[in-house]
N, C-alpha and C positions, 0 to 999 in steps of 0.2 A: 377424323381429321377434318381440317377446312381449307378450303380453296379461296382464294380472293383475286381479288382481278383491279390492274389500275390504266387506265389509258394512257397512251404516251405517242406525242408527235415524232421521239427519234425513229431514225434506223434501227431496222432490224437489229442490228450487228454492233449498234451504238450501246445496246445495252448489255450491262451483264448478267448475264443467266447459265444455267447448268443444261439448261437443254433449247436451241431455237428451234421454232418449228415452222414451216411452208405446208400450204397446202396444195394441191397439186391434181390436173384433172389428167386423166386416161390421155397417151401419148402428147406428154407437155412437151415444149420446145426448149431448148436447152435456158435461151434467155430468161424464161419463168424461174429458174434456180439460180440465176448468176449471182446470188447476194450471195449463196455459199460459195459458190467455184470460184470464188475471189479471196477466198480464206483456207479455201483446202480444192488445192489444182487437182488429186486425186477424186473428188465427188465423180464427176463424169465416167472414169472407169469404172467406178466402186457401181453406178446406178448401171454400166453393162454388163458387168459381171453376175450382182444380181439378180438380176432381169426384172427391174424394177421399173413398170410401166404406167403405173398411178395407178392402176386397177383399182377399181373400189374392194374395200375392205382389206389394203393390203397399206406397208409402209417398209421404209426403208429410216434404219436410225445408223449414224455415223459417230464413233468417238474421234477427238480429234483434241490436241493438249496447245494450248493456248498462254502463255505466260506461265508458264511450270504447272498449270489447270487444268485439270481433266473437263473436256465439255463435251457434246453432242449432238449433230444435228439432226434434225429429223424433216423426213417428207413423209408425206399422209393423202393416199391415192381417193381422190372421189368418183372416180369410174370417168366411164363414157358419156359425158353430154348428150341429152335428145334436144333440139332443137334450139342449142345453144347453150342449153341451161344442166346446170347439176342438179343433182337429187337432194333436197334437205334432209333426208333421213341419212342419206349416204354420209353430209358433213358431220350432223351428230354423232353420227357413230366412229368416224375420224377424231373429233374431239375428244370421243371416250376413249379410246385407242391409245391416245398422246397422254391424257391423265393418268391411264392405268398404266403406259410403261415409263413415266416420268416416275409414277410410284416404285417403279420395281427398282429402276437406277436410282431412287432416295435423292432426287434431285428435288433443291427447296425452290429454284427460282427458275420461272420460264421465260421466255419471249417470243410471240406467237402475232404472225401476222395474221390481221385481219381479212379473208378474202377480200374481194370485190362483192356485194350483195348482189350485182345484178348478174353474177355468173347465176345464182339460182333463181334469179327473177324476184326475187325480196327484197324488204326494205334494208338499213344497215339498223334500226333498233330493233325488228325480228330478229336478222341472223346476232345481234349482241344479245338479245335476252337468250335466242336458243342456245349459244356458247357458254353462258353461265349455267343454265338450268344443266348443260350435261356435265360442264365441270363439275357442279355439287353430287350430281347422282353419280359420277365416277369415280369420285374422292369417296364416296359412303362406302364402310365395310362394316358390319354388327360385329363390335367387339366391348359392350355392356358386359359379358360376362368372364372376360379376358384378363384377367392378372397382369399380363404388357403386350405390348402389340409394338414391334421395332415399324412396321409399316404407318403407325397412327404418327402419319409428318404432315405439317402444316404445306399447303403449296402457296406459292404467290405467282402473277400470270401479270406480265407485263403484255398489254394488245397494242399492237403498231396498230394504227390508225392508216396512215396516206393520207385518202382523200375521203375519208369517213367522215362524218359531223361528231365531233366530240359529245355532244350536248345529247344528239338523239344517240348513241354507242352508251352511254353511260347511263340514261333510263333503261334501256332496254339492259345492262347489266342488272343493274340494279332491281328491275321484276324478275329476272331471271333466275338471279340467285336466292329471293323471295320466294318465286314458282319451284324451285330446286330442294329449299330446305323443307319445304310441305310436303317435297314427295320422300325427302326423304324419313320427314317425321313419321308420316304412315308406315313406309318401308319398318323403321324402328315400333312401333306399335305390333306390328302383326309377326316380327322376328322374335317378341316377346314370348318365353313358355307359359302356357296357359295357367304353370302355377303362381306365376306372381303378378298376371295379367288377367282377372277375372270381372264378370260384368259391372261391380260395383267399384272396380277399381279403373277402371274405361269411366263410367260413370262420375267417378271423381275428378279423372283428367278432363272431360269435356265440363265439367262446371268450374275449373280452375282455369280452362283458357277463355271460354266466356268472360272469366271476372275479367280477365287479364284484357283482353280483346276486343272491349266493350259489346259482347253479344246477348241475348238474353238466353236464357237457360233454364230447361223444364226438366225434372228427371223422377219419374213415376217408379215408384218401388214395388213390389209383389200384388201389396195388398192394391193399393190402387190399379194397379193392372189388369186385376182379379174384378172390380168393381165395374170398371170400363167395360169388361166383358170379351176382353182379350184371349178368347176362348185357345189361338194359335200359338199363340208364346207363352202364355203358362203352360200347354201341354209339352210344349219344349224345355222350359227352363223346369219343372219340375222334380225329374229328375236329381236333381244335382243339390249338394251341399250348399252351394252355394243361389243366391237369389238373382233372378234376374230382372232386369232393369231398362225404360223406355225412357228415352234420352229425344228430346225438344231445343234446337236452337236458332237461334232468329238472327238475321242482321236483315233492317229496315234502312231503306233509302230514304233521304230527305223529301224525293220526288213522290207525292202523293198519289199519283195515278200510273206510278211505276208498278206494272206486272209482275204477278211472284212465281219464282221456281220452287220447286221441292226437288231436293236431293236425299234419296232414301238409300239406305246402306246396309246390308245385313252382317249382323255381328254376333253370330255364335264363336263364341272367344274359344269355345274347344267343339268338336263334334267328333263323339266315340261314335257314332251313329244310334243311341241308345240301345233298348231291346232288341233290334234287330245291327246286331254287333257290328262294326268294318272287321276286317282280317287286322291283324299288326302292321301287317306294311302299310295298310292303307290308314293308320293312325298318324303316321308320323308328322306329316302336315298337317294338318288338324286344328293345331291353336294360330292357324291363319287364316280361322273360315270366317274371321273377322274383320278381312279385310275389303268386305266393301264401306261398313263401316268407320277402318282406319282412314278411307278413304276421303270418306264425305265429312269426318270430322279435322284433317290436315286440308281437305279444300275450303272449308269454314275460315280455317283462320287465318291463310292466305288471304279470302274473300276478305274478312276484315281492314286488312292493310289496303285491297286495291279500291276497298269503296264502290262497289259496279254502281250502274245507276240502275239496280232491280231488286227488288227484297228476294232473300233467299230462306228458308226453313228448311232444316236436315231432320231427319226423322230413323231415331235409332235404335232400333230390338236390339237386346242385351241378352245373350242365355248361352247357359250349358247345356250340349243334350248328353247327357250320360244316363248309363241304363242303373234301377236300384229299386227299391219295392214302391217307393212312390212315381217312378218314370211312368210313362206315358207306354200303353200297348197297341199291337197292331188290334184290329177290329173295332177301338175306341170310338168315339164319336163328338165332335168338338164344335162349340158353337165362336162363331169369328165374332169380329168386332161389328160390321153390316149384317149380323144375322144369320147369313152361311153357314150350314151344319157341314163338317168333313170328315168323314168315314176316313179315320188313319189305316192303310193297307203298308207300310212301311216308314219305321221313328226315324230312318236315314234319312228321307226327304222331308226334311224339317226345316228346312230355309225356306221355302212357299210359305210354310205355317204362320213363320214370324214375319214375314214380309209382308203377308197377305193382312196381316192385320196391322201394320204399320201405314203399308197404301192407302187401306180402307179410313183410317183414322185422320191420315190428314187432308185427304180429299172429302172426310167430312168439313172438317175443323179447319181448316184455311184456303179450301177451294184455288187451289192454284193454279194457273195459266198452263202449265209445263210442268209435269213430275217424271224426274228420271229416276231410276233403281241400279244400284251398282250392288253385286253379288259373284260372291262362288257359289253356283246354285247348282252345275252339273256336270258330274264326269261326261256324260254325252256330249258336249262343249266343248270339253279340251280332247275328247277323241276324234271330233268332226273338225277343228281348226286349230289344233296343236298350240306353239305356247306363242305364236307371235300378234293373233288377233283375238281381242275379246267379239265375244258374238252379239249382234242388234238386233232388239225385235221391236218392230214396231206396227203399226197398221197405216200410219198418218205419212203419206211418202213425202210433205215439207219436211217435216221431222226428221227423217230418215236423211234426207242432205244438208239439213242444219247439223246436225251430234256429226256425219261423216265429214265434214268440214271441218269440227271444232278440233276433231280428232285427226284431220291429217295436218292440222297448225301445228297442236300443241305436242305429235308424235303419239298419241296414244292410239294404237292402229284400231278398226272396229271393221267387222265384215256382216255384212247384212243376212241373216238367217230367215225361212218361211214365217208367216202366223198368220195363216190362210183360214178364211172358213171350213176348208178343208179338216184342219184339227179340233176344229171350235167344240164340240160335243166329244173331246177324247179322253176329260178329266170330270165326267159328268157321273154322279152317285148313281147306285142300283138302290141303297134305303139313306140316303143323305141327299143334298143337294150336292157334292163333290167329293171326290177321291181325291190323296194327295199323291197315290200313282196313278199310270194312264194304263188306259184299255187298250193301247198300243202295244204292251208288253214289251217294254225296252228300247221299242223302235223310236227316234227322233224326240229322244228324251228332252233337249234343250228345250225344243218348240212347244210341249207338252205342258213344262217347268212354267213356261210364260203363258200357254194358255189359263194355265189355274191362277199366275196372276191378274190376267185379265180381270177377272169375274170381282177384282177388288178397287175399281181404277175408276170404276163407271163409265162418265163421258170427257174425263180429263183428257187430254192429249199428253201422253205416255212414250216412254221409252225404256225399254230394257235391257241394261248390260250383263253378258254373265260373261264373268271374268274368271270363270276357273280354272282355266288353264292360262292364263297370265299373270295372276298375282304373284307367284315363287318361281323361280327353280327356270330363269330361261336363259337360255344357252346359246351362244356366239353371237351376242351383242356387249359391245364392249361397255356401254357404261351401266349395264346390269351384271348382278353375282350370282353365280350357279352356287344353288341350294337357301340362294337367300330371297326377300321378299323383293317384290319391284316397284309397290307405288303407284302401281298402274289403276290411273280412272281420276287421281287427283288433276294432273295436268287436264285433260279433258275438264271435269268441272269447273274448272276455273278459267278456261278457255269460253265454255259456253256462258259463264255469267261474267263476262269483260264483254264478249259479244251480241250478248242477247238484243 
């Protein structure tokens, strides 16, 4: 379904809609709600009754029959103020709240004031982009493979303005529903089953949005892979029926002495864990190990529309790891793309493989300012910071408050993890140059996962996301789906190159 949004000088109450909404902070005064208590004398009882105090994360919805119509009104708590100000994550998640039960009442038409921006200390075309971007991810449900869906109803969103600038309200709609549909394209890529989502068919969508996009577009099939010397992701993709494939995309700025980012992605479209098997359950997710990938290829084509003023190049390994008489075995020994031999001690940790040689490649080949990597790279990830932050590792501590900035704008949360000298020799070969497990034995696996990339990065100024435990399956946020994908890393890159 789609959500669309128009600005409008009336009243609240001027317009017609199936559902109004207020937003409302932690013990509001009664006058903050008088636009309803003037249409339903009852509101005041109904919000004592039940005990309806704005709390964040909580709301109160009223029906109320209006000209023989059934309507509704809604309050939507953003918590307790610290020093005046609300939480922007708090309003998002408000915003998601109002979507998802506008969805359940099958209501097509809204009417939704605008806060005040400086309740959260932001401008009014921040909090208008942030309002789009979660109406679109609240309205997404994956139903590609759905026969009907009574839920797939268009919404429209009337935004009372006041005293908001129409002019900046309306760009900032406007990137946001931009920024919204990118994350939800990723979301839809990696919701994809691996059988009709495979590397050369990822491969095809990223040279058909190029064309479309005006970006450029490189995309290396087996044999050249092989030629390159891409010793890590042919040991990966090998394995499997199907071939895999290293995806190149450009958008250049006008400005010639514009600095370049690289945005690397890993995209194992399925991961059985090869020869060394996952259990069943631990399959299930699986054809979303592609989602760092989905990521940096939906922030590409965003990137396209907003134009940053810095060239960007995404850098994409394509593979299946599945086990089968040409897969890849543990004791193997694999030569990378900078020459690195790696002693395979387990086919499961196969995302370093491909990554490690994807880093290596374009830190030869376009030497860039700033490369980030966006990855499901480890269950130790999502057991150490569960499904609402992806983890950072960095060395470079600008770095580290540039991405946690971009990432508390644009909501994509990130919490800072070790990559101390202390681990630096804990991915170090006994008859290789490196192991793709650690001599840690289990212990601080995430940190381990990012030292072995290190050793592919050189003297780039780097940054590492593993988003394993936030890409699928996060729970009580309202404009995310339990069991579905979330998107998560697009909004960040595209936050860091509007910013950079």
């Amino acid at each position: 379904m789609a959500i669309s949004f128009q600005c409008t000088k009336k009243k609240l109450m001027g317009e017609q809609a199936d559902l109004y909404a207020l937003f409302v902070p932690e013990d509001f005064k009664p006058a903050q709600v008088e636009v309803f208590t003037k249409i339903f004398s009852a509101l005041p009882a109904m919000i004592t009754a039940q005990r309806f105090t704005g709390k964040r994360g909580t709301f109160l919805s009223v029906p109320y029959s209006a000209d023989d119509t059934l309507r509704n009104l809604m309050l939507l708590g953003l918590g307790k103020p610290t020093n005046k100000k609300c939480d922007i994550e708090a309003y998002r998640r408000a915003c998601g709240a109002m979507v998802r039960h506008a969805q359940a009442l099958r209501c097509a038409k809204l009417a939704v004031a605008l806060p005040e921006a400086a309740l959260f200390g932001v401008t009014s075309q921040y909090l208008a982009q942030q309002t789009a971007v979660i109406g679109a991810m609240a309205a997404y449900s994956f139903n590609t493979f759905k026969s009907s869906d009574d839920n797939n109803r268009d919404i429209s969103v009337a935004l009372v303005l006041d005293d908001h600038d129409a002019k900046k309200v309306e760009r900032g709609l406007n990137d946001g529903l931009m920024i919204g549909s990118a994350v939800n394209d990723a979301r839809e890529l990696v919701n994809l089953p691996a059988n009709v989502f495979r590397p050369d068919d990822f491969a095809a969508q990223a040279k058909q949005m190029a064309k479309e996009y005006g970006l450029q577009c490189t995309v290396f099939n087996a044999e050249k892979i092989k030629e390159l010397g891409m010793g890590g992701l042919v040991a990966v993709g090998q394995g499997s029926a199907h071939e895999y494939r290293f995806v190149l995309l450009q958008y250049v700025t006008k400005n010639k002495k514009a600095p370049t980012l690289a945005f690397v992605g890993k995209g194992v479209t399925y991961d059985s864990g090869g020869l060394s098997l996952k259990p069943s359950d631990g399959m299930l997710t699986m054809k979303g190990d592609m989602a760092g990938a989905a990521a940096v290829l939906a922030a590409m084509k965003a990137i396209a529309h907003i134009k940053p003023a810095v060239n960007i190049v995404a850098a994409i390994p394509l593979a299946e790891n599945m086990p089968s008489g040409t897969a890849s075995k543990p004791d193997d020994i694999v030569r990378m793309y900078n020459g690195k031999t790696v002693e395979i001690r387990n086919t499961d940790a196969e995302g370093r493989l491909v990554l490690g040689d994807a880093l290596a490649y374009t830190v030869k080949n376009y030497k860039p300012d700033f490369m980030i990597d966006v990855a499901t790279l480890t269950g130790a990830c999502e057991r150490a910071l569960g499904p609402y932050f992806s983890g950072m590792f960095t060395r470079q501590e600008d770095l580290a408050e540039r991405v946690s900035g971009a990432a508390d704008r644009s909501g994509d949360a990130v919490w800072r993890l070790p990559l101390t000298i202390d681990y630096q020799d804990t991915m170090n070969g006994t008859i290789s140059d490196l192991m793709n497990t650690s001599t840690l034995k289990g212990k601080a696996g995430a940190t381990t996962a990012a030292v072995f990339l290190s050793h592919f990065v050189d003297q780039t100024p780097w940054v590492h996301l593993d988003i394993a435990g936030t890409s699928i399956d996060i729970p009580a946020i309202s404009y995310q789906r339990a069991d579905e994908a979330t998107g998560v890393g697009v909004r960040l890159l595209i936050e860091l190159a509007r910013s950079w």
